[in-house]
NULUM-207491 format. One record per residue: x, z, y of N, C-alpha, C in turn. Coordinates in steps of 0.02 Angstrom, whole numbers, plus 50000, padded with zeros to 5 digits. Atoms other than C-alpha are relative to their C-alpha. Layout:
N
XZYXZYXZY...
REM end
This chain:
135
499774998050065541445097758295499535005449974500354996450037540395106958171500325004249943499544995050057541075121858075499415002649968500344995550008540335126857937500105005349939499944990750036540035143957863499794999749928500194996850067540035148757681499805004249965499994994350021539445162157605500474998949938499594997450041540795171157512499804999349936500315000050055539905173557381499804995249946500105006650018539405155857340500614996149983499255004850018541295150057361500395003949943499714996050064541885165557229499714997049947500265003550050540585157157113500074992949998499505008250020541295138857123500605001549985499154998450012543125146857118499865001549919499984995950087542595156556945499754992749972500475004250059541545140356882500514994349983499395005250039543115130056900500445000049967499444997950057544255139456812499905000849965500235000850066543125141656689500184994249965499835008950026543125122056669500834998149976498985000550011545195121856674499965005049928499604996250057545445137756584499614998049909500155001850050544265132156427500174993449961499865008050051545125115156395500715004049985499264997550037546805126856380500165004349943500284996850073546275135956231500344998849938499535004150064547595135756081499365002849952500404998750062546845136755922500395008549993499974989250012546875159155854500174998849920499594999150082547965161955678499615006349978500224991149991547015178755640500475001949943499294995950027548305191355599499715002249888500034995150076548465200755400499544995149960500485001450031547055200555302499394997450003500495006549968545965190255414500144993450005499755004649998546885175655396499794995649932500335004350032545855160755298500765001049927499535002350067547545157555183500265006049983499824995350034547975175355161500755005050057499174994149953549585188655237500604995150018499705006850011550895177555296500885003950000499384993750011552045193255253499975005649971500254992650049552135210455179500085004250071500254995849945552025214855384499624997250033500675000549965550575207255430499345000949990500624995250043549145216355439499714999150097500504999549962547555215955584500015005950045499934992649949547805232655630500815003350017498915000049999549415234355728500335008049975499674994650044549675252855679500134998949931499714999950054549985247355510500814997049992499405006050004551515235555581500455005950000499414994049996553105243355543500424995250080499595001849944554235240355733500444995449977499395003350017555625235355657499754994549936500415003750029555235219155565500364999249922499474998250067555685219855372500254990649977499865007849975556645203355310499544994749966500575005250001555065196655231499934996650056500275002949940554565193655397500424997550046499545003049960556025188755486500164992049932499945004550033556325175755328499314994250010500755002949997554325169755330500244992550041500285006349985553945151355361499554998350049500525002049974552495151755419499785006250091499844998549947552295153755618499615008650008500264993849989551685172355683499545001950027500714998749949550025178355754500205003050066499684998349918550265175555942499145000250030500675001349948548615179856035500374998450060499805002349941548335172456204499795007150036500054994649977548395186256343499454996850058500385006449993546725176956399499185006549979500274998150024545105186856431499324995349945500635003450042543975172556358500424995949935499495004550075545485166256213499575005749939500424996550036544655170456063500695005249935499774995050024545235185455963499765005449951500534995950059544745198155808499855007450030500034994349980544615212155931499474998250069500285003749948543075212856068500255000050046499765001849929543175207656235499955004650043500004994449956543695218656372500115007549982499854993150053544205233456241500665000550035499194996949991545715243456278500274997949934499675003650072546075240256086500314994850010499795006349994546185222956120500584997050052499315002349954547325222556275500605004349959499504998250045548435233756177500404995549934499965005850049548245222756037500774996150014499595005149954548965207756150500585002849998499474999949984550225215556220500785002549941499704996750065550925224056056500324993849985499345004250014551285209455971500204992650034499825003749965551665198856114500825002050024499394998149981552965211056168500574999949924499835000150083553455213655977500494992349978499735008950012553775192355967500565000650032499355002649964554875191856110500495006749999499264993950043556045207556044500134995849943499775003850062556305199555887500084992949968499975007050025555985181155881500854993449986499395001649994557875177155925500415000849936499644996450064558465187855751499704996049945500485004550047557175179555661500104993449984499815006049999557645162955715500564999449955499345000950011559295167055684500235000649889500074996750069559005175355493499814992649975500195006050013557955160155460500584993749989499725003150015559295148355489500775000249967499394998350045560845157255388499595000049956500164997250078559555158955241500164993949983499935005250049560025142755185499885000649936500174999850061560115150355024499675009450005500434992849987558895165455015500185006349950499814994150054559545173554862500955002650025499564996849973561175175054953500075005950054500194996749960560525183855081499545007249989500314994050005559435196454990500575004149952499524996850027560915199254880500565003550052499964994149937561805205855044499785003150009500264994649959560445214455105500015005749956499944995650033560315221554948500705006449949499334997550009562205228154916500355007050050499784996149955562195236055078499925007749978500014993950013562725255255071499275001750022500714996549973560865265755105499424995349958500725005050010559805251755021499555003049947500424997450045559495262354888499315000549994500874999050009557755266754945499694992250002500275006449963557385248354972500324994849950499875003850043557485236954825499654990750034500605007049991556915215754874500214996349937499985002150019556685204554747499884990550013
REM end
């Protein structure tokens, strides 16, 4: 019987070259957030730079249609922030963690708006709304 020896080194570089091959056919298509986005804001809280996001999501954005900028947590998924930046893992995780806090309320808002002017006419009745007019 013949055993034979690998260098390490050689088998880490087939391990990386195949996951390359895998991980680049799993590649979603990138929504770019705010004002990088080909068709425009897809809210009055989306914006590129997450310090501009307000936490709490206003009900533009819980009403919104159109799906939400999900980066992949993926160092070669493409993204408007460079690669290997602290920015950018922050980025990620911001509004990754951000989605799954709120996507449930959202859902949920979304499907009582049946009628949307009923719903802003609530929001807008409520005691405190004063500072906060929607049209």
């Amino acid at each position: 019987m013949v055993i034979q020896r690998h260098n390490p080194g050689e088998m880490a570089a087939r391990r990386m070259q195949r996951s390359r091959n895998i991980s680049s056919t799993h590649l979603l298509p990138y929504c770019w957030p705010g004002e990088l986005n080909e068709t425009g804001m897809r809210h009055d809280n989306d914006f590129a730079d997450i310090t501009q996001i307000r936490i709490i999501p206003t009900l533009q954005e819980l009403l919104s249609e159109q799906p939400p900028c999900l980066p992949q947590n993926r160092a070669d998924a493409p993204h408007h922030l460079p690669p290997a930046s602290i920015e950018r893992l922050i980025d990620v995780h911001f509004r990754l963690f951000r989605h799954d806090s709120m996507a449930s309320l959202a859902e949920l808002m979304r499907h009582i708006s049946g009628n949307k002017a009923a719903v802003l006419e609530l929001f807008n009745s409520q005691k405190g709304s004063d500072k906060l007019r929607l049209s």
